[in-house]
ZALUM-194507 format. One record per residue: x, y, z of N, C-alpha, C in turn. Coordinates in steps of 0.1 Angstrom, whole numbers, plus 2048, in hexadecimal, padded with zeros to 3 digits. Example, Ala and Ser with C-alpha at 12.3 -4.5 7.8 and 13.67 -1.06 7.14 Angstrom:
ZALUM-194507
8847C784E87B7D384E8847DF84E/8807EA8478897F584788180084F/
***
This chain:
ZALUM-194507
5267F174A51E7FC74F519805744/50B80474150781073750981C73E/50F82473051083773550783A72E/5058487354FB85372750585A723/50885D71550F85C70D51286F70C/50887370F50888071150C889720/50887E72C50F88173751F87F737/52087673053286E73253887B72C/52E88671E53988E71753A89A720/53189E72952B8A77345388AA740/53889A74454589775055489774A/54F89573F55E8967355638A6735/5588AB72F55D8B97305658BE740/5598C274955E8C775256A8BD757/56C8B27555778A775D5878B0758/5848AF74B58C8B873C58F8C6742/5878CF7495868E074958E8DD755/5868D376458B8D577159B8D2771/59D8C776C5AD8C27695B68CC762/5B28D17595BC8DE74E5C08E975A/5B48E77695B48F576E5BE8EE77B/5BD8E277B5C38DD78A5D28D878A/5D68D477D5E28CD77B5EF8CD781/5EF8DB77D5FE8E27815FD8E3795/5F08E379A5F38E37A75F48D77A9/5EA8CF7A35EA8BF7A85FC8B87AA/6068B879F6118B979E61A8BA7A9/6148CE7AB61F8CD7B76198CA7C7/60E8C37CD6078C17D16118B27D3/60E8A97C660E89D7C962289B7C9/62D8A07C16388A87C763F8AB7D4/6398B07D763B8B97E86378AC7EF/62D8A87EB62589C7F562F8917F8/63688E7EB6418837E864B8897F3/6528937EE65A89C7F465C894807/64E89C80864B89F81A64D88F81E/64888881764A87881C65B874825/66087481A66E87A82167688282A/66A88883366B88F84067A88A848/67787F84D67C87885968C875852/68F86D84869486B8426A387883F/69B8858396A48928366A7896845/69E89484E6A689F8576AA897861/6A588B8636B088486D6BE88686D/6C68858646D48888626D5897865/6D289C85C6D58AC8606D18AE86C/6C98A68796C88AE8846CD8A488F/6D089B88A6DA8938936E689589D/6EB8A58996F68A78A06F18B58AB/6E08B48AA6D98BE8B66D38B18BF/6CA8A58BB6C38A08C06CA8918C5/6D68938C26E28878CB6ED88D8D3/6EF8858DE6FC8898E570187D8EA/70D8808EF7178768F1712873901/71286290370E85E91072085E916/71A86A92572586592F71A86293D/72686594672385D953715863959/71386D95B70786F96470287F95C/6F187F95A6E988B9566EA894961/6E289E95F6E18AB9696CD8AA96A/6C88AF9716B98AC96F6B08AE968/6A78AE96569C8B495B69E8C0962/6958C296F6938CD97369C8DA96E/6A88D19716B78E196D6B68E1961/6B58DC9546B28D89476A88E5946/69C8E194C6918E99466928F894D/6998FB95769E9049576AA90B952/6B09039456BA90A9436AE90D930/6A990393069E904921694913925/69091393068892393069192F92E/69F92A9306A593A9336A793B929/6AF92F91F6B393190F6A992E904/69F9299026969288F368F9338EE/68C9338E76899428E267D9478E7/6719388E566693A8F366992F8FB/65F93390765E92E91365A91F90B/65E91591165990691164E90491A/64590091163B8F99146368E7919/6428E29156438D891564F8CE916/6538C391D65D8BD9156588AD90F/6648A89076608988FE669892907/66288590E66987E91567587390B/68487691168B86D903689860909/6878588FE68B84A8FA6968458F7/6A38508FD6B28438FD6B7847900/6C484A9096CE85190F6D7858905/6D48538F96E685F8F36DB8648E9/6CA86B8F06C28768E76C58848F3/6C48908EC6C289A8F46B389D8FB/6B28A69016A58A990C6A08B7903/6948B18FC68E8BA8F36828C18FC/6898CF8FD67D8D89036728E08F7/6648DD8F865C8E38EB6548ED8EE/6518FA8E56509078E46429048DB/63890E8DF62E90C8D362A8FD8D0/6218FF8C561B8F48BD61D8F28AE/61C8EA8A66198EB8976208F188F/61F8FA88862A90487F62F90E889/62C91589763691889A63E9148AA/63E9088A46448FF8B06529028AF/65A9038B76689008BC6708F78C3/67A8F08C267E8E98CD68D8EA8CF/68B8ED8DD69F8EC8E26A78E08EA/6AF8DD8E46B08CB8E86BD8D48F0/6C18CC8FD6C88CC9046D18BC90B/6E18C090A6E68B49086E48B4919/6DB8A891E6DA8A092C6E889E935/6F189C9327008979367068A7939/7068B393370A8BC9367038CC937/6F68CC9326EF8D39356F38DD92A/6F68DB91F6FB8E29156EE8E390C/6EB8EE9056E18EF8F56E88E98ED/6E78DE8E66E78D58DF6E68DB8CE/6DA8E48D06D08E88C66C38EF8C8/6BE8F58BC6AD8F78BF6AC8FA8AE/6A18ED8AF6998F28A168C8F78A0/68C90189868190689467B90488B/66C90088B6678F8881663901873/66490D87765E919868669919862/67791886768691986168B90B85C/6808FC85B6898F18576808F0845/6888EA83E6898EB82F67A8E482E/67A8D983B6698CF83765F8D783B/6638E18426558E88466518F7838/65D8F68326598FE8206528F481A/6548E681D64F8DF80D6418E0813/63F8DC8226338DB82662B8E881F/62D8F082562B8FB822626900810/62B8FD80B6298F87FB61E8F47F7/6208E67FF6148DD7FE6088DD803/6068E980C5FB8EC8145F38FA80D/6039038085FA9118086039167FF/60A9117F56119187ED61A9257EC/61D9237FC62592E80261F939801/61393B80260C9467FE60294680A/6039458185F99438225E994081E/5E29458245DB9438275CF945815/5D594E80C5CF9468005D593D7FE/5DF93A7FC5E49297F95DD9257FD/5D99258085D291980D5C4912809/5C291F8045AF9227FC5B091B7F1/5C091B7E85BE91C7DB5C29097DA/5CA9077E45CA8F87E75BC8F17EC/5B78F57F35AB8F57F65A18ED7F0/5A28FE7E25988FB7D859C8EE7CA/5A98EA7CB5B28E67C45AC8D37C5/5AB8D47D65A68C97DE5988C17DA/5928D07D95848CD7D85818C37C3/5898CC7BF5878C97B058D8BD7B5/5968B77B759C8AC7B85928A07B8/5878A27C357C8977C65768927BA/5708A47B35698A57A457289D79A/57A89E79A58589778D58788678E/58388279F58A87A7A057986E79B/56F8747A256187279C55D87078E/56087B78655B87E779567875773/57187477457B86A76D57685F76C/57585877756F847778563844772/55D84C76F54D84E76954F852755/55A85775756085974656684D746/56F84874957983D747573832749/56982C75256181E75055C81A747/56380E74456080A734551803733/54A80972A53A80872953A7F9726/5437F171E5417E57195477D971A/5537E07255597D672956A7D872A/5727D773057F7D87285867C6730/58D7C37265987BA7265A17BE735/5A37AD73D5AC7B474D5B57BC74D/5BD7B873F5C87C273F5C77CE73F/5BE7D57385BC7E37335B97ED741/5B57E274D5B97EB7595C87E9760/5D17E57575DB7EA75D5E47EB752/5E67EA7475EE7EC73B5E97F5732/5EF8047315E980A7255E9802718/5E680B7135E88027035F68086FB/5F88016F660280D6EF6088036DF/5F77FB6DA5FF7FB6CC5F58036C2/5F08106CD5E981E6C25F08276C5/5EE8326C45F58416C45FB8446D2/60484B6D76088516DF5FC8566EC/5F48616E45ED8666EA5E085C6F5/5DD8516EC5D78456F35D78406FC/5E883C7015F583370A5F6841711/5F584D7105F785771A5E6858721/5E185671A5D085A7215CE84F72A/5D28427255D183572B5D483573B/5E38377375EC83C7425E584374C/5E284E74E5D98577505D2850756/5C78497515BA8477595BA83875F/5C183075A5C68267665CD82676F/5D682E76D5DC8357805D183E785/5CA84777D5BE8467885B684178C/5B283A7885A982D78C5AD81F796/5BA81E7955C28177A05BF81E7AE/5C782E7AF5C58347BB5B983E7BB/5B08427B35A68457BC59C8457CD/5A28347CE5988387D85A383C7E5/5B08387DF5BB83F7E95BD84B7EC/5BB8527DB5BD85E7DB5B08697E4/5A88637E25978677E859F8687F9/5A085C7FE5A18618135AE86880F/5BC86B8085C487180B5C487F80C/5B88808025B08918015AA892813/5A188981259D8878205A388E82C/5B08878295BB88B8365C1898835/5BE89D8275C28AF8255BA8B882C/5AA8B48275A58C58275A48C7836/5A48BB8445A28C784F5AB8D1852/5BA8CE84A5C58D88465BF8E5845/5B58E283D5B28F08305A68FF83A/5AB9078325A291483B59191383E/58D91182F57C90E831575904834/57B8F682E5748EA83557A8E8840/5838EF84358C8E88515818F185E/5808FB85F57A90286756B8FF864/5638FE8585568F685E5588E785F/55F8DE85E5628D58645618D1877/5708DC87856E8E48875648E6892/5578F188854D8F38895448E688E/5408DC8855398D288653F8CC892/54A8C88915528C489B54C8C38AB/54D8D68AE5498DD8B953A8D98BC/52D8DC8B05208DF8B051F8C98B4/5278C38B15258B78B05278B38BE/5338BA8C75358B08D153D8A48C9/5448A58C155089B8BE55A89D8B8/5618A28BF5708A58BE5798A48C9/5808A98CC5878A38DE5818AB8E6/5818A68F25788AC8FD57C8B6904/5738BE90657D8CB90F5858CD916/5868BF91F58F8BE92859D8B9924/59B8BB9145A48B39145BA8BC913/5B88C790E5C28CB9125C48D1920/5B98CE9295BB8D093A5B98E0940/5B98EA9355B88F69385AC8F9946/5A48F794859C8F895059F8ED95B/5A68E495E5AA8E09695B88E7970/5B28E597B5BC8EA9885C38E0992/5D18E89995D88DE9A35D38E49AB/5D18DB9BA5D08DE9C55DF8E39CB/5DF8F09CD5EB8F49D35F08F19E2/5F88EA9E75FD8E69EF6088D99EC/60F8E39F961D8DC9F862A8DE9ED/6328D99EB63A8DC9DD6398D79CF/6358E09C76388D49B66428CD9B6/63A8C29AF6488B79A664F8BD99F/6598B99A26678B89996608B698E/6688BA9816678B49746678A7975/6798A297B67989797E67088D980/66989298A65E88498F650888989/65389098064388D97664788996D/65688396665588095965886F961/65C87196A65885D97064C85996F/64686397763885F97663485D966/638864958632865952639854949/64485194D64D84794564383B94C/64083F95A63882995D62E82C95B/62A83795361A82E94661F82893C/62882A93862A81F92A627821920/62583091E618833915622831907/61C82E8F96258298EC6248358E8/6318368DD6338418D163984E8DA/63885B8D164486A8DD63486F8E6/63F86D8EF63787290163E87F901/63488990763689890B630898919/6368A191F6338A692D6308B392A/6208BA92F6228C792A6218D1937/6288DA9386298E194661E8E794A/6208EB95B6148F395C6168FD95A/60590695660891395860791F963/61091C96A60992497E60A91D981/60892498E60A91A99B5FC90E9A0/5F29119955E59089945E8906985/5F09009825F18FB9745F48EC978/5F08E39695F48D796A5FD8D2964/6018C59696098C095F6018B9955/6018B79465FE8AD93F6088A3937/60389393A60688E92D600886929/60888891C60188590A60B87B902/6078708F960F86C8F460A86D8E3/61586C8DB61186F8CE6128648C4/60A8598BD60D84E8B960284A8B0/6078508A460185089A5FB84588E/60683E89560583388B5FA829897/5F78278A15EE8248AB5E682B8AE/5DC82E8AE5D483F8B15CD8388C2/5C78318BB5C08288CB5C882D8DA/5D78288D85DE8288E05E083B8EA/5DE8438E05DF8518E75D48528F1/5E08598F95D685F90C5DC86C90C/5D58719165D487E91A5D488092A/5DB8819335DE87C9425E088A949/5D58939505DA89F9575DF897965/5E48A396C5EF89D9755EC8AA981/5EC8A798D5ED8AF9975FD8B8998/5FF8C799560F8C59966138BE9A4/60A8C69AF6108C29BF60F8B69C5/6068B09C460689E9CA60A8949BA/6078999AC61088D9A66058879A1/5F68889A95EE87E9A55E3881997/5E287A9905D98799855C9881984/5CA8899855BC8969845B088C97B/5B888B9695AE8859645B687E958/5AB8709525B88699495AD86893F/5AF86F9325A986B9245B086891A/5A585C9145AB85490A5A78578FB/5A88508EF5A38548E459784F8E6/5928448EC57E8478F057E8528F1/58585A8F957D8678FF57A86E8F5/57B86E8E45818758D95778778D6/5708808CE56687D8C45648768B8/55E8748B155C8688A8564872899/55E87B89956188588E57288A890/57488F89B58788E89F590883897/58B87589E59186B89E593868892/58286A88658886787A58F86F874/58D87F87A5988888735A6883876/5AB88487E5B887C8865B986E877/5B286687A5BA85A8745BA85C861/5B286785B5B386984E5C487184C/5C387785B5CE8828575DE879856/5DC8728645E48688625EA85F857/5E285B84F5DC8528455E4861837/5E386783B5E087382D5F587082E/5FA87483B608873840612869842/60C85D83D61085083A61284C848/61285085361484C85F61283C866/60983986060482B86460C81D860/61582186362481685C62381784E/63181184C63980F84163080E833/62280483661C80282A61480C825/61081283160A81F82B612829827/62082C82C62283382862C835819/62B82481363182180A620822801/61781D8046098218006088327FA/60983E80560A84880161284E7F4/6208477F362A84C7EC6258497E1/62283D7DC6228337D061383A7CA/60B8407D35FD8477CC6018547CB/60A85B7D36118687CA61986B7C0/62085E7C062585C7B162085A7A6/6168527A960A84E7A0603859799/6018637A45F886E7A15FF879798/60F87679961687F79261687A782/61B86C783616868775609869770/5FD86A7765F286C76E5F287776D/5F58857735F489076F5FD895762/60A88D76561089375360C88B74E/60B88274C60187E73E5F787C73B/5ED8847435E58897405E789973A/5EF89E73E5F58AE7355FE8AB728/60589C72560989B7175FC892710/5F28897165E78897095DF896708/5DF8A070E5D78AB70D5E28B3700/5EA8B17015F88BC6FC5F78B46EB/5F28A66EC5F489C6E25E789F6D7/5DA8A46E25CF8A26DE5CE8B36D7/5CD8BD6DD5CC8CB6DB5CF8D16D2/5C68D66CA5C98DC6B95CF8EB6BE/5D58EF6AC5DA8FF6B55CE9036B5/5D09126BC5C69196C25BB9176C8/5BB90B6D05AD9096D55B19006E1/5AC9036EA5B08FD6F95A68EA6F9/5A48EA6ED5998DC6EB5948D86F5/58B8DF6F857E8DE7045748D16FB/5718C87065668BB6FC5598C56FB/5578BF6F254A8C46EE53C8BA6F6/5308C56F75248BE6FE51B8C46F7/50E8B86F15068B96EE4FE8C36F1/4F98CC6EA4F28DA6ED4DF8D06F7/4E28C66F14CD8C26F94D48BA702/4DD8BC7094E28B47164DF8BD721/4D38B47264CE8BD7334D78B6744/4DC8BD74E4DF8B77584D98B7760/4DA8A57634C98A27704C689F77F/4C089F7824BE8A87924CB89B79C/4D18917944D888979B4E588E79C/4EC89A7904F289F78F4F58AF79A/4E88AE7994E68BB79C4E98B97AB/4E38B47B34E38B17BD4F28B27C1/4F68A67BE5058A37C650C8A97C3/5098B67BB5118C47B950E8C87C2/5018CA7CB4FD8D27D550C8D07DF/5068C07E150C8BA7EC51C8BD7EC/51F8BB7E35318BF7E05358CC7E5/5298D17DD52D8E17E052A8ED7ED/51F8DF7F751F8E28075298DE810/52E8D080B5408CE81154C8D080E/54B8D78025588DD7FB54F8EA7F8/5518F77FF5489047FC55590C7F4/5619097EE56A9127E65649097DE/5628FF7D655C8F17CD5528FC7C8/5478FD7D353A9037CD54090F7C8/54491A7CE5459287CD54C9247BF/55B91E7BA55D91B7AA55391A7A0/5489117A754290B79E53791679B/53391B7A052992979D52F932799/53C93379954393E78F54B939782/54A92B78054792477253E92476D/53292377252892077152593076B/52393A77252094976A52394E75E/53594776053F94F758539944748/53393674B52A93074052693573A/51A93B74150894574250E94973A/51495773E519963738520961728/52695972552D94F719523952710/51A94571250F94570B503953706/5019597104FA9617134FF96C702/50E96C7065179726FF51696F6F1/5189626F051595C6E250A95D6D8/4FD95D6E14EF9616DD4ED9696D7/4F49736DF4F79846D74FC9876C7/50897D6C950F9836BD5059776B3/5019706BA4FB9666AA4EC96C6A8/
***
């Protein structure tokens, strides 16, 4: 591949500026990320002695269950998770997301078992870390913006590092290491990024609907698009026909067991006496497979049944990036995930020891660019465009861009 030799020193630079400025989050980013993988793994044990109980002879009913879960959870339950095995407890759920709650109750005696709360467990700090730097809602910005450079670095790298003339098979996967130090660390460096780039590219993917400003105009388009889940689909605007007596818990979570539906099934309550029942199943590693089933509370019968067709196109691919981002999709992906966070961790320190290797005193060794290097409308452009889908990306980049101007402007003066 011919380069212009003057663009390559161009993308070098800012590749050089954006990285010096992203590192330390990239780090704990890719960190935390490793961390969180380990979810299921850390707290299975530790919650094992809320979400098991000893099987004896005969349960007590949901119904009395969920009546004993409204008098004691901290909030009202919203919902329950239908168990999958006699010696699990009967998890009643509060809220959604970060501030979801759940109170497991042992089936056999009608005892609190437990209740975890998800803002009080240790993975919901790392999450938390890894999202927003414990710092709400700027963390979130500053991860965000952290995101956005990520794309830029991950672009302008592969465009510095493609070898103009050719390189030897090995040299994409063996640094070199019978020249200097700093070489075998830059090497390092740019063939683990060049391995996972394009992994690393959708795992960003599966972040930013996370994030405050692409996530809400994402949202936005979503809405203006007509593709995202359908209105009906949390049921709020449907109604029971009132007559006669509500179901039992009991015979709505039968009804909900002979669908067969795969992965954790919720029953979610109504609200009133024209409320419905819904259920939902959650199966992430299958997306296809999720339904959405409102339920008459009084006759039992099926109001309305939607599936992931019913989804929007733009949802679904949010859904499966996010999935995809959470290793969800079995074992290989989620051994896929780890192995490119690791990766990312090694290319980030050594990329900070050939920088540390390369750096004279007193001078942060910024590359140098040709003063008659003009940037051309192909550049220019897909700055636009970057900076319309990532708008913290732009807003940086016009306050690099000034803080430039002004530099120069500066310079002119004193010379």
């Amino acid at each position: 591949m011919k380069k212009n030799s003057k663009l390559n020193k161009w993308l070098w630079k800012w590749h050089f500026i954006a990285g010096l400025i992203s590192l330390p989050f990239i780090l704990i980013l890719s960190i935390t990320g490793i961390i969180y993988l380990f979810k299921s793994d850390y707290e299975t044990p530790r919650q094992k002695h809320i979400k098991e109980v000893v099987i004896t002879d005969s349960t007590i009913s949901l119904q009395e269950q969920w009546k004993i879960a409204n008098k004691t959870a901290i909030k009202k339950p919203n919902s329950i998770v239908i168990p999958n095995s006699l010696n699990h407890a009967t998890e009643f759920v509060s809220g959604r997301f970060g501030g979801k709650s759940s109170l497991f109750i042992n089936p056999y005696s009608g005892a609190i078992s437990g209740e975890i709360v998800t803002k009080q467990t240790d993975m919901h700090t790392i999450r938390k870390l890894h999202g927003e730097l414990l710092m709400g809602k700027f963390g979130t910005k500053i991860i965000e913006l952290i995101a956005s450079w990520m794309i830029v670095l991950i672009l302008t790298g592969l465009y510095v590092w493609w070898p103009e003339r050719g390189w030897k098979l090995k040299r994409y996967f063996i640094p070199r290491t019978n020249l200097d130090r700093r070489t075998f660390y830059r090497d390092l460096h740019a063939i683990s990024g060049f391995w996972i780039s394009i992994v690393l590219i959708m795992i960003l993917l599966g972040g930013f609907p996370w994030t405050d400003v692409f996530g809400e105009n994402f949202k936005t388009v979503q809405k203006l698009t007509n593709t995202g889940y359908p209105t009906t689909w949390r049921g709020d605007q449907l109604k029971s026909n009132i007559t006669g007596t509500p179901l039992t818990l009991d015979q709505m979570v039968s009804k909900a067991k002979k669908l067969k539906l795969p992965g954790e099934v919720t029953v979610s309550f109504p609200k009133g006496p024209k409320g419905i029942f819904s259920v939902a199943n959650f199966n992430p590693s299958d997306l296809n497979t999720q339904q959405k089933i409102h339920f008459d509370q009084y006759s039992g019968k099926p109001i309305l049944k939607l599936t992931w067709k019913d989804v929007g196109v733009l949802m679904r691919a949010r859904m499966w990036f996010m999935a995809f981002h959470q290793g969800q999709f079995g074992i290989l992906n989620w051994w896929l995930i780890l192995l490119t966070a690791i990766a990312l961790t090694i290319m980030s320190v050594s990329a900070i020891l050939s920088y540390l290797l390369r750096k004279r005193k007193k001078s942060w060794g910024v590359p140098k660019v040709p003063s008659s290097f003009k940037v051309g409308y192909g550049i220019i452009i897909l700055l636009i465009l970057l900076s319309l889908v990532f708008p913290l990306f732009g807003a940086s980049l016009l306050l690099i861009l000034g803080i430039e101007y002004l530099r120069k402007k500066q310079s002119r003066k004193i010379s």
